[in-house]
N, C-alpha and C positions, 0 to 999 in steps of 0.2 A: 515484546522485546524491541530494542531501538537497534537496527541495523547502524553499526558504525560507519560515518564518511569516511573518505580517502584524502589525504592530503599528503599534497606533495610540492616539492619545491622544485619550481622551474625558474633559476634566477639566474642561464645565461643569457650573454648579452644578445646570441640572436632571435631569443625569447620576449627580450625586450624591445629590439626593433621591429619585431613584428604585430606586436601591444600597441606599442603607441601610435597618434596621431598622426598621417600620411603628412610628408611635405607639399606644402606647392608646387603644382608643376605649372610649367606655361603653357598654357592652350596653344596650339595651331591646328590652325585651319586647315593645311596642307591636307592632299588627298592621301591616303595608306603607302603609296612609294615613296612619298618623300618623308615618312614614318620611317620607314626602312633607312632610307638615306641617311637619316637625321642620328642614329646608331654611334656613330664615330667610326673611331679607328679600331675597335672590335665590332666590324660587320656584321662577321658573320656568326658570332657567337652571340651578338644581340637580336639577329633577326630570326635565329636557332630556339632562342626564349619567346619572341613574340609570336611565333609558327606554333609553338607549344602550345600558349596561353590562349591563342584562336581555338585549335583544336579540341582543346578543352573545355573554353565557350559552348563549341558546336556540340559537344557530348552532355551537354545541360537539357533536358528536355522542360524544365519549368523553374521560372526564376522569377518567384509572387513577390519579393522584394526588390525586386531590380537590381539587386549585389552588383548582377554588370554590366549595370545601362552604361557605365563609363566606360566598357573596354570598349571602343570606336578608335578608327585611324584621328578623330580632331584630339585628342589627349594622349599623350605620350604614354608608353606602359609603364615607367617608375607611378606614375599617377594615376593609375588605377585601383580602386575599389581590393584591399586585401593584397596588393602585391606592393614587397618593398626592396629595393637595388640599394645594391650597395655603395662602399665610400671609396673614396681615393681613386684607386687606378681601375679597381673594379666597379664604377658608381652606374654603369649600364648593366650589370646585369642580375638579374630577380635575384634576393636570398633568400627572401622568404614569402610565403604565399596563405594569408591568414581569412579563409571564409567561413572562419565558422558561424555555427547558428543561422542561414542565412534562408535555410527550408529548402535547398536545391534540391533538386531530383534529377537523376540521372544516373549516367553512369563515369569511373573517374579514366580519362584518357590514358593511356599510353604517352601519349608524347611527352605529358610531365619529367619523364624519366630522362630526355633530352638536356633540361635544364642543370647541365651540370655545375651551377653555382647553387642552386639552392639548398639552403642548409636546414630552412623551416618550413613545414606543411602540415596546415591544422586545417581539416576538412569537416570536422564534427557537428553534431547534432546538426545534419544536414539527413537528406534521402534517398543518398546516394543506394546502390543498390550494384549487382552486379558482383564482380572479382575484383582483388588486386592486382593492377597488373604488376605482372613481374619485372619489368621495366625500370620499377622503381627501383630494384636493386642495383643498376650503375649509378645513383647520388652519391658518390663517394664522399660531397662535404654536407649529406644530411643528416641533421644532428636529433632534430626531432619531428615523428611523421604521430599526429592523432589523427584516428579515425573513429573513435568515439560516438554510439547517438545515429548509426546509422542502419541499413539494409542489406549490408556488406552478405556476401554467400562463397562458398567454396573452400578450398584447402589456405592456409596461409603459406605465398610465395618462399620456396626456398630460399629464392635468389636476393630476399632480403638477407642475408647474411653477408652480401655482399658489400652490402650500403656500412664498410667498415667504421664511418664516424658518428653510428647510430650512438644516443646517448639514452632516449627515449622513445619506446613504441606503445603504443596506445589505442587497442581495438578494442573495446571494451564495448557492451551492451547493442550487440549488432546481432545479437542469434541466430545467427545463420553461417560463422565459419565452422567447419567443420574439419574431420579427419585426425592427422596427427601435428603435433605442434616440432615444427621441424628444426631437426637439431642443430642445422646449419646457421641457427641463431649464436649457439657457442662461437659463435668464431667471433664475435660484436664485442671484442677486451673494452670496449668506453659503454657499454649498457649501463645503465641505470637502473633504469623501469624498464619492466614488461608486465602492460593491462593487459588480461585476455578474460577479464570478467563476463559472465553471462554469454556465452555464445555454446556451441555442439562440438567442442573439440573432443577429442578421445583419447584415452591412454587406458587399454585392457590389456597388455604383454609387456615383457620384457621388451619387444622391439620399439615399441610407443611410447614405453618410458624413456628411451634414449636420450628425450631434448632436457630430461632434467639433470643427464650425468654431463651431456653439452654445457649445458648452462654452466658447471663448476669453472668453466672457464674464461666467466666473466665475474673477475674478482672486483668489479666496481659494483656489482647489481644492489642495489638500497631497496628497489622495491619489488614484488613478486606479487601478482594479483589474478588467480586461476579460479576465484569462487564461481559458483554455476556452471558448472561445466559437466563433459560425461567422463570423466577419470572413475575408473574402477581400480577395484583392485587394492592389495597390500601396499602401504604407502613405503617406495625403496627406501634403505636406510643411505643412499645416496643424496639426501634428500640435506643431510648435514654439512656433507661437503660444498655447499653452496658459499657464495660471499659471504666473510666472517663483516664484512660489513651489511649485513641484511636487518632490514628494521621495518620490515611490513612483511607479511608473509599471512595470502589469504587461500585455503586449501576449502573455504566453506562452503556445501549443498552441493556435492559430487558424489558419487557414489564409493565410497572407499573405507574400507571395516582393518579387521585384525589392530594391533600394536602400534602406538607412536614411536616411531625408532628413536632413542635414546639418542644418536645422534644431531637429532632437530635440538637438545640442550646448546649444541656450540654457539647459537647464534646470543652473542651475550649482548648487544646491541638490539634487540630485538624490541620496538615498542607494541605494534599490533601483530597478533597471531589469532587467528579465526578459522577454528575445526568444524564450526557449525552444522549442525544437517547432516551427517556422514553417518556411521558403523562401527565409530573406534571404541573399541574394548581393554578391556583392562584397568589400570590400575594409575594415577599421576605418577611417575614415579620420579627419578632424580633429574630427569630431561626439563624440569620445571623451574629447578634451583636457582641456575645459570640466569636467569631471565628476570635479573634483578629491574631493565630499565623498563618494564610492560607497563605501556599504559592501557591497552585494553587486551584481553583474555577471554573469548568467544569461544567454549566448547560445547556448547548448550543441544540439546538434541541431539545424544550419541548414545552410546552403552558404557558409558565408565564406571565403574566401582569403586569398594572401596574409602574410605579418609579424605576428605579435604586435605590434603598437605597443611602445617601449619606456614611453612615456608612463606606460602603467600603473604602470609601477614609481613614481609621484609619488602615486597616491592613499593619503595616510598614515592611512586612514580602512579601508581594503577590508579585508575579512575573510572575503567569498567569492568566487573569483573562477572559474566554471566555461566554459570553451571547447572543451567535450570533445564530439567526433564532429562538426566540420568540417574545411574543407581548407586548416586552413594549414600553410605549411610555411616552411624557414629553420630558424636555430637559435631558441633559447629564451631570450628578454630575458635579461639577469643581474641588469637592474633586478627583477625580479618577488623575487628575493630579498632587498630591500629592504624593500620592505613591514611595516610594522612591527606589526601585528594581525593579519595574515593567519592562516587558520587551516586554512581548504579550500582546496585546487588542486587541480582537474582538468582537463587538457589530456590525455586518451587519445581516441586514435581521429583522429588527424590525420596530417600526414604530415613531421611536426619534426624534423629533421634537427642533427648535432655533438652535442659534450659538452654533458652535464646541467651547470648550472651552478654552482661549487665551494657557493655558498651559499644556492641555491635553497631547500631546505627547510629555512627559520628555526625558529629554538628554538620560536617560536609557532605552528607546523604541526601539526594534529590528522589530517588526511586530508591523504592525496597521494598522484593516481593521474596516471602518466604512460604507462601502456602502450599499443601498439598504436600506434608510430611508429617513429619509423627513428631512432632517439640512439644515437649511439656511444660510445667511450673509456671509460672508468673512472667507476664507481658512486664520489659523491665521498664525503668522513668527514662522515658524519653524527652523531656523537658529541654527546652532552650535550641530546639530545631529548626532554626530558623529559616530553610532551605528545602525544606522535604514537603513533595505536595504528593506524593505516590504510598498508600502502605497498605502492605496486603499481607495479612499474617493468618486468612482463612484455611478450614480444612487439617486443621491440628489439633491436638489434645489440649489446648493452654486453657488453665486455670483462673484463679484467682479473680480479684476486680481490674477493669479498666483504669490505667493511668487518670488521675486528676490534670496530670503535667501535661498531655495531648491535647489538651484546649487550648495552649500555648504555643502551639506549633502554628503559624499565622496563614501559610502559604496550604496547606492540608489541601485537597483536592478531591483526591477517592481515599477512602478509608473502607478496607474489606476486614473484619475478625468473626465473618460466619463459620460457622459449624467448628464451634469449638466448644469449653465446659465454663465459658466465661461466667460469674456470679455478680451479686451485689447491682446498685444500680447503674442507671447512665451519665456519667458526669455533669454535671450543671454547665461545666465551662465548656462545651463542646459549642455552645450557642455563642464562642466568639472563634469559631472559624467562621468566619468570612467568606472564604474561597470556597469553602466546600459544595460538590458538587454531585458526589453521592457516599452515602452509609448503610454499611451495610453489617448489621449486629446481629441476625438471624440465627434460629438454630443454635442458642446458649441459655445458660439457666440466671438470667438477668430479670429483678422485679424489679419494683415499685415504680414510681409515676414516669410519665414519657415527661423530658425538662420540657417546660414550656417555649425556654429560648433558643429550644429547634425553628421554630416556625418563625426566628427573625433573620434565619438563614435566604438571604433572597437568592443565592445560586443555587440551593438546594434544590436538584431536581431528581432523588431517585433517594427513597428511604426506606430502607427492608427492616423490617422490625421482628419480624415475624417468627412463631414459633420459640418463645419466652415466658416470664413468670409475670409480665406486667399488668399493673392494675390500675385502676383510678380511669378520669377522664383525660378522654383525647382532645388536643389542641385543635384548632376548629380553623387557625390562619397559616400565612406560608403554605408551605408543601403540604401541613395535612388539609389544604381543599382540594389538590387534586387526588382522585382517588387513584388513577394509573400511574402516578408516581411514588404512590404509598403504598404499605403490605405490610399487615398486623396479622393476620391470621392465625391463631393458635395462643393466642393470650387470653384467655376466658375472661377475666377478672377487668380487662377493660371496657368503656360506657363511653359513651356520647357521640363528639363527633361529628359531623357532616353528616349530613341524611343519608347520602351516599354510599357510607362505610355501611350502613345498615347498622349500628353496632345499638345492645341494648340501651335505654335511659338510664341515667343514674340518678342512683333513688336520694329523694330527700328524706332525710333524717327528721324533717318537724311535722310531716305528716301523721295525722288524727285520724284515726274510725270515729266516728258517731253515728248513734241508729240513726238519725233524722234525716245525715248525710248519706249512709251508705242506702236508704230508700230512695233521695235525690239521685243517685247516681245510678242505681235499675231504672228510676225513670227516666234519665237525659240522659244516658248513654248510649240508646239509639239516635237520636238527636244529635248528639257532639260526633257522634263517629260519623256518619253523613257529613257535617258541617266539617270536620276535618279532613275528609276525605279530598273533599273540593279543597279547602286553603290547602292543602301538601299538594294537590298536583298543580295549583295555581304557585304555590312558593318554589314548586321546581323548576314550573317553566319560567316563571322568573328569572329565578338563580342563574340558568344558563343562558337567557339573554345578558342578564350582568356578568355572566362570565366570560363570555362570549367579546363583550365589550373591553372588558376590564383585563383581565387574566395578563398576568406579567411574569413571566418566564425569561431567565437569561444565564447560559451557565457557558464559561469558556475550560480551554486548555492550558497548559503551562507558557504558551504564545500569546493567547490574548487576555487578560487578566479581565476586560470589561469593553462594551463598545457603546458609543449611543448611537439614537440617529445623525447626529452631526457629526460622528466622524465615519459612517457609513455614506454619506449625503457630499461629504468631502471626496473620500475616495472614489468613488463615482463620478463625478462631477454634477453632484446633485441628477442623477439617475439619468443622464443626460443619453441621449439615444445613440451616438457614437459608441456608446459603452455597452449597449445591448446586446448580450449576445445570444439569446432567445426567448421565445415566451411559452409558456408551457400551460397545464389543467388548471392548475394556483396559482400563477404568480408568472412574472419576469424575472430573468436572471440577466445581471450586469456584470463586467470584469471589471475589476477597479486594486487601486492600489494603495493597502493599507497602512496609517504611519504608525507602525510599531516601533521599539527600539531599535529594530531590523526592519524597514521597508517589504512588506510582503505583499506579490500580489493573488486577490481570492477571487473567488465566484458566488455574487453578493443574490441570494433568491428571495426578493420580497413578495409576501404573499399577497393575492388580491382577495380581501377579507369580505369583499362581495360578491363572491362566486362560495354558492352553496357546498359547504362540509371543506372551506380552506383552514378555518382555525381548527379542524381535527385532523386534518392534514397534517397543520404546524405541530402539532402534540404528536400524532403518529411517529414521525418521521423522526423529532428530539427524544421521543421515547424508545424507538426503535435504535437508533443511533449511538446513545449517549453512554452505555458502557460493555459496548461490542467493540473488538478491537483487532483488526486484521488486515493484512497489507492490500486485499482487493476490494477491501469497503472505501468506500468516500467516505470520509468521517467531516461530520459539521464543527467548525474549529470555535465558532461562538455561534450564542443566538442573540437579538434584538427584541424585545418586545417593550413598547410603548409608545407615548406620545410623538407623530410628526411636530412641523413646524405650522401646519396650520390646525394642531390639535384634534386630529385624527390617530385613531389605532392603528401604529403600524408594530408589525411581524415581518423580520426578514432573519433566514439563516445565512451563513457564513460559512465557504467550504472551500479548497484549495483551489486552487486554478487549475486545471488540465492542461497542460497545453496543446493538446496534439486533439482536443475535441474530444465528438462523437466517434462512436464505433459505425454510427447510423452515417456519419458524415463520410468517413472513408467507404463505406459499401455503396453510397449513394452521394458521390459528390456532385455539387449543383452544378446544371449545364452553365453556367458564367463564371466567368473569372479565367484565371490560370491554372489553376493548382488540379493538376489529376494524382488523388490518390487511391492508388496501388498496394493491396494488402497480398502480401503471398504467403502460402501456407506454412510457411514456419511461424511468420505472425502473429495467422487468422488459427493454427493450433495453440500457441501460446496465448491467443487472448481469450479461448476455449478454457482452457486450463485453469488462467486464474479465476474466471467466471463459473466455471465448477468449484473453483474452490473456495469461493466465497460464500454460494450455496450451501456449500455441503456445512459451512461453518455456522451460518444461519442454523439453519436446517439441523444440525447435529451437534452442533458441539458449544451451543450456548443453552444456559442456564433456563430462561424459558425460548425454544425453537421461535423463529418468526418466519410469517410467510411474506412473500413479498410485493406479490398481486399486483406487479408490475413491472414483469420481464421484460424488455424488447433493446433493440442496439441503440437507440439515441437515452437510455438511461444509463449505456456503459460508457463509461469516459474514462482517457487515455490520458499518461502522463508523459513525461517527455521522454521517458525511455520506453513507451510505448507498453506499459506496465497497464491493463485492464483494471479498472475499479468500478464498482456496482453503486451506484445512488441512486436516487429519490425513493427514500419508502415512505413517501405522503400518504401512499395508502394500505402500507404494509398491516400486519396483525399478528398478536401473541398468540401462541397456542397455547391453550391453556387443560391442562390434564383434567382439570375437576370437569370441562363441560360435558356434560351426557349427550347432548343432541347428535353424539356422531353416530351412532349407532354402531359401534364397533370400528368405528375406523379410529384410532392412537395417532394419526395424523391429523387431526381433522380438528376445527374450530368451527363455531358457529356462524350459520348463516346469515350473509349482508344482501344488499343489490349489487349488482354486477358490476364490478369491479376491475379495471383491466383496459387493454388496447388492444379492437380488433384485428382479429388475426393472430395474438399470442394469447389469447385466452382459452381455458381448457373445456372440453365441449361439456362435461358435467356441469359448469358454473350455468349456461346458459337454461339449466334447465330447474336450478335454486340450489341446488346440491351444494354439501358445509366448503368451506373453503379450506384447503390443506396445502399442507406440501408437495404433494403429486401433481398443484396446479401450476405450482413454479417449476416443476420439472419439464409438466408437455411446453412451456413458453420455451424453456430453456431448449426442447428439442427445436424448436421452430426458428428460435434466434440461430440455431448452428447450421440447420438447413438454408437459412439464410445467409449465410456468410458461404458456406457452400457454393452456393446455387449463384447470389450477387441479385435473387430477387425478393422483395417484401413480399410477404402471404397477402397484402392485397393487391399483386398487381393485377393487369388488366389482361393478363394470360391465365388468370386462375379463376374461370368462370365455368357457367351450367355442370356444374358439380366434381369438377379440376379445383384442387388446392392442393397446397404446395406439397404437405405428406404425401397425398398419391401419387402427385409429379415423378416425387422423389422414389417412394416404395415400388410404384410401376418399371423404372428403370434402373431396380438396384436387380443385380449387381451388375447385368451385363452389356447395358448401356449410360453407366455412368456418368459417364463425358461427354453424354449430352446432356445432362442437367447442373453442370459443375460452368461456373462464371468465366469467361473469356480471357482474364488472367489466369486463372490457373486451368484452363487448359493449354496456355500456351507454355505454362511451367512445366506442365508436364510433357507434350509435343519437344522441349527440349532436352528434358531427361532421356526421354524415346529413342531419341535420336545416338546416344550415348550406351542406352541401356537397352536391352530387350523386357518387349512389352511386359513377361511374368517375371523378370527380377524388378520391377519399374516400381521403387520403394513411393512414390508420388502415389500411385497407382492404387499402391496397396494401402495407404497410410487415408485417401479419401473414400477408401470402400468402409474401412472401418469406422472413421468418423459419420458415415451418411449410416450405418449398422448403429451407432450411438444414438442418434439422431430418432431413427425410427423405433428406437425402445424406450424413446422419453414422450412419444408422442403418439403413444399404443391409445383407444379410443378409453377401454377400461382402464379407472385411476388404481387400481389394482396390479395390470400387467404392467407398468410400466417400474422401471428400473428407479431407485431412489439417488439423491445427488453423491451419497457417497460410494456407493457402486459406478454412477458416471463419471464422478472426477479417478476414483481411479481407474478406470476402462483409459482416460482420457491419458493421463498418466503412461500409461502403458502401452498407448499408440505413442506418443510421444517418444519413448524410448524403441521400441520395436522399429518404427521409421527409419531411425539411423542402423537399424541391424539388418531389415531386409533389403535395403537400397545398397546396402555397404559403403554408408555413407550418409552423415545427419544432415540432409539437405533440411531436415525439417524439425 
């Protein structure tokens, strides 16, 4: 599923003097009095903003950009770095104060609140940390405050309800406000917006709901944006009464079940509505009509029953329309292929029943996933699709042949119609998709020949064939030489092939017996089977030195269509060491910036193809990778394989840029530089979380499980909302069910050499034992004890027979906080202070994490707890936090 952006319109004018380019100011030299002096004829309310903006200075604890090497007494403050004064009569004093992105760290002053001309304050995606001050609530001409992107903690100030010319507020992705969202926001009649996405807020009662019966009384509010939050509970039917001008409304991944109140239909202006992730039950009912202008419709992951409404087919507006993983069932509107912009549909994962409908997926369809429902009859002609690279119609009843017309479709990408009652062959024309990048025809009753013009498919990297009526010989180029890209199994009647496949010879037809011959043949066939013996392991070590050389692999996403070396060589600047930003087992990784039709910039990892087992590295990790799909994977966006500029073999993958790094770099930030980062345990549990839960998804809930055998924090990389994602599986492995060697372990794959990085490797590997999922679990204990503790399992305190588990197990439970990291004991020393020690939700919430910790990293791979029991344990500390502290600090 593609989570929907937010847009929005910020197009007053103090929005725009705060965008644009700083005037010149004139330098003087003068010392900071005659700064002061220099003021005019409002003194004192200029030197009232400059007093502020020092103060604020001083509350900066690291500024790795220099944002404010310009505040100095030698430059006037209108000319300063992010601050802008206004015109006319008022042209001394700040209106607006724009630092975003700038990487601060600290905490945000008080004095700001001083500045009573300022109308703008955009602090975002900075590091700031700490509370709001309340302070802020006498800006009486502040029109718009983001704090977006940050470290923010505590309750949200009342006394913002006071900041009466509030038009926009914007806290969004800071996970750490907590409490109740206070109603004293109603009084704000010019709101706009209110972000309060991804943070610990709460609303469990009637009394917590209040700030949304507050809110009816700002009847300007356009936007509303609560997803991620801990709202429980029956959604009040006050929830209608909101602005009849409301046109975003995000209620998504909260905890809140029962009834959509029928009321939520008034919002007839409504484009996005996102119930995602929730409880809600029942039935669509007429609360849906009304909501002719929806361009996106996000209810996917709830309990709804019931009918598709046909209604939807009338929103001539909708362009995303997802309903995927509830329980509806019936057939599938025919309205829906109506829709005249539509461009996403997902309805998999419910219980939809009859024919798909002839013109469901309009020429305007980019994705369409329908699987994992009951559709029957014939896949209809989808021909003339000019736009659709996504189609997933596995896991249904559908019959008949595969479309001729799907070879037509130019942009195709993934193509899934396993486990259905597909017949007849494979289309010829499928060998002029281009783009395609995997297929997946498994588990149907399809014969005769595999097309030969598969194998001119060069993005083709992932072809499941398997378990079919196929016959004849196999293609021997493209995709069918790599055998881990391919999977025929259960087709009898196929022959040939790559030696690899193993598959029978196919027989020739002009072969003769003759006595003379068949006596030749008991004599020399001791003879030729020696002599062949040798030539097959001499043509296979061959093989893979040629392939090893040769092998060209390259499959991208709906971003990058194709890349070569020269436009990787570009974005780089020619791999240029300024661009470096580490080296690793296989390879260096560069940041660079790539020319797409959109500018994007990645994290470019060329392989170093002279370090032993790099080019199965490069397969590993494109094969691991290439159709797992989850918001805490790194996902590789292209790959590269071929000739440099001085005709060498290069391999480089292509993967998003992190911004915020390692997980390894903030636990362990290098003694030089400026920058000290600070994780605190709302963070270091949230990046816990996704890290479980990208395991558990590996591990459980993909098609073949992978292991990853190579857990540790410099492989988890951060994005800029500080969102945890899981990369490099250079050396990752499929599990694969048919192997026996495990001797009863159903986790377990066969045995390699040791694989891993000391200190997160599971002590059975060390002793040859099969490689399983149990080994990513004990890593995965060691990496949390690590983030815990703020020490690596190899430091130089964990010697003559001390490592970090017993560290940690010896002082659990009742000397905790001395083995917990110097930041969060001081978080916790300040909760203490507030709370007594046994309500001390800090307290509680690090006993149970180091209790998680030490059940992943029990010695037998047996006792130890699997990733989906730890993500949800993980889960549920998470939530428990905010209920024993009385208060989500975490």
């Amino acid at each position: 599923m593609h989570r929907h952006k937010e847009v929005e319109n910020k197009d007053l004018t103090v929005a725009a003097m705060a965008k644009q380019h700083m005037e010149p100011g004139m330098l003087m030299p003068w010392a900071t009095v005659i700064l002061l002096l220099s003021c005019g004829t409002g003194t004192i309310s200029c030197t009232d903003d400059l007093a502020s903006l020092l103060d604020f200075k001083r509350a900066i604890r690291s500024d790795p950009r220099g944002a404010l090497s310009s505040w100095n007494s030698s430059v006037h403050l209108c000319s300063w770095e992010g601050v802008v004064c206004g015109r006319a009569r008022h042209q001394e004093r700040v209106v607006a104060l724009n630092l975003s992105g700038q990487a601060l760290d600290g905490q945000i002053s008080p004095s700001l609140g001083n500045m009573s001309y300022l109308a703008y304050l955009n602090l975002s995606t900075n590091r700031f940390s700490g509370q709001i001050p309340p302070d802020l609530g006498y800006l009486r001409k502040l029109e718009f405050l983001d704090l977006n992107y940050n470290s923010l903690q505590g309750s949200i100030p009342e006394s913002l309800g006071n900041a009466s010319a509030l038009q926009s507020i914007e806290l969004e992705y800071n996970y750490g406000f907590t409490g109740r969202i206070p109603p004293s926001l109603g009084k704000l009649q010019m709101l706009r917006t209110l972000g309060l996405n991804d943070n610990n807020l709460e609303a469990n009662d009637s009394q917590s709901w209040e700030f949304l019966d507050a809110l009816t009384n700002c009847t300007r509010l356009v936007r509303l944006s609560l997803y991620g939050n801990l709202l429980q509970g029956v959604l009040p039917d006050s929830v209608g009464n909101l602005s009849s001008n409301l046109e975003y409304l995000t209620l998504g991944s909260n905890m809140l079940y029962g009834l959509v109140p029928s009321s939520i239909g008034n919002f007839h202006k409504l484009n996005k509505l996102d119930l995602q992730n929730n409880s809600f039950t029942g039935v669509i009912g007429g609360w849906i009509e009304n909501m002719v202008n929806l361009e996106g419709l996000y209810i996917q992951s709830n309990h709804f029953s019931g009918h598709i409404p046909d209604s939807i087919g009338n929103f001539s507006k909708l362009t995303e329309l997802s309903l995927a993983d509830n329980q509806f069932y019936g057939p599938i509107p025919s309205s829906l292929g109506k829709l005249p912009q539509l461009s996403n549909l997902y309805l998999s994962y419910n219980n939809l029943q009859g024919n798909i409908p002839k013109n469901l997926i309009a020429p305007t369809v980019v994705e369409c996933s329908l699987s994992n429902n009951n559709l029957q009859g014939q896949i209809p002609d989808v021909g003339n699709l000019q736009q659709i690279n996504y189609l997933d119609l596995s896991s249904n009843k559908l019959t008949g042949e595969i479309p001729l017309s799907l070879g037509t479709c130019q942009q195709l990408q993934t193509v899934r119609m396993d486990l259905n009652l597909l017949s007849g062959s494979i289309p010829m024309s499928f060998g002029n998709l281009n783009s395609l990048t995997m297929l997946n025809l498994s588990h149907n009753n399809l014969s005769g020949l595999i097309p030969i013009t598969l194998s001119k498919l060069l993005l083709l990297t992932e072809l499941d064939l398997s378990h079919n009526h196929l016959e004849g010989e196999v293609p021997t180029k493209g995709v069918f030489k790599n055998t881990t890209a391919l999977s025929l199994e259960g087709n009898w009647q196929l022959c040939g092939g790559v030696l690899e496949l193993h598959m029978p010879p196919c027989p020739n037809a002009t072969q003769r017996r003759t006595g003379w011959r068949h006596y030749l043949v008991r004599i020399l066939t001791p003879i030729l089977g020696i002599v062949s013996i040798a030539l097959l392991i001499y043509f296979i070590i061959s093989r893979k030195k040629v392939s090893k050389a040769h092998s060209s692999l390259s499959f991208s996403d709906e971003t990058f269509p194709k890349v070569s070396y020269k436009d990787l060589a570009q974005a780089t600047e020619n791999f240029s060491e300024s661009n470096l930003v580490g080296r690793g087992s296989h390879g260096s990784v560069y940041k660079g910036m790539l020319k797409t039709p959109e500018p994007v910039v990645v994290a470019v990892k060329v392989i170093d193809l002279a370090m032993e087992e790099t080019d199965r590295s490069f397969m590993s990790e494109c094969q691991a990778l290439r159709n797992i799909r989850h918001r805490n994977l790194l996902p590789i966006l292209t790959v590269c394989s071929t000739i440099d500029n001085k005709g060498n073999v290069f391999k480089a993958l292509v993967y998003r840029f992190m911004l915020n790094g390692s997980l390894d770099s903030w636990l362990h930030p290098p003694v030089y530089g400026h920058t000290v980062n600070n994780l605190n345990l709302s963070q270091r549990l949230k990046i816990a979380v996704d890290i479980a839960d990208a395991l558990q998804y590996i591990h459980h809930d993909c098609e073949s499980p992978i292991i990853h055998c190579d857990l540790k924090p410099s492989n988890i990389l951060l994005d800029d909302d500080m969102t945890a994602h899981l990369g490099d599986f250079g050396i990752a492995r499929f599990h694969l069910e048919t192997k026996s060697q495990s001797a009863g372990d159903s986790r377990s794959t066969g045995t390699v050499s040791l694989k891993g990085t000391i200190g997160y490797i599971a002590p059975e590997y060390a002793g040859g034992s099969y490689l399983s999922t149990s080994g990513d679990v004990y890593s995965f204990g060691v990496v949390l004890m690590e983030m815990l503790t703020g020490k690596r399992p190899t430091d130089p305190l964990f010697c003559n027979g001390l490592s970090i588990i017993n560290f940690c197990e010896t002082n659990f439970p009742d000397q905790i906080l001395e083995t917990v990291d110097a930041d969060l004991l001081e978080e916790y020393q300040d909760r203490a202070r507030a709370i007594p020690e046994k309500e001390n939700g800090v307290l509680q919430c690090l006993l149970a994490l180091v209790k998680v910790a030490l059940s992943c990293t029990c010695q037998a791979p047996g006792d130890r707890m699997n990733m989906r029991e730890a993500a949800a344990e993980l889960h549920e500390i998470r939530l428990s936090s905010c209920i024993i502290g009385g208060g989500c600090y975490v």
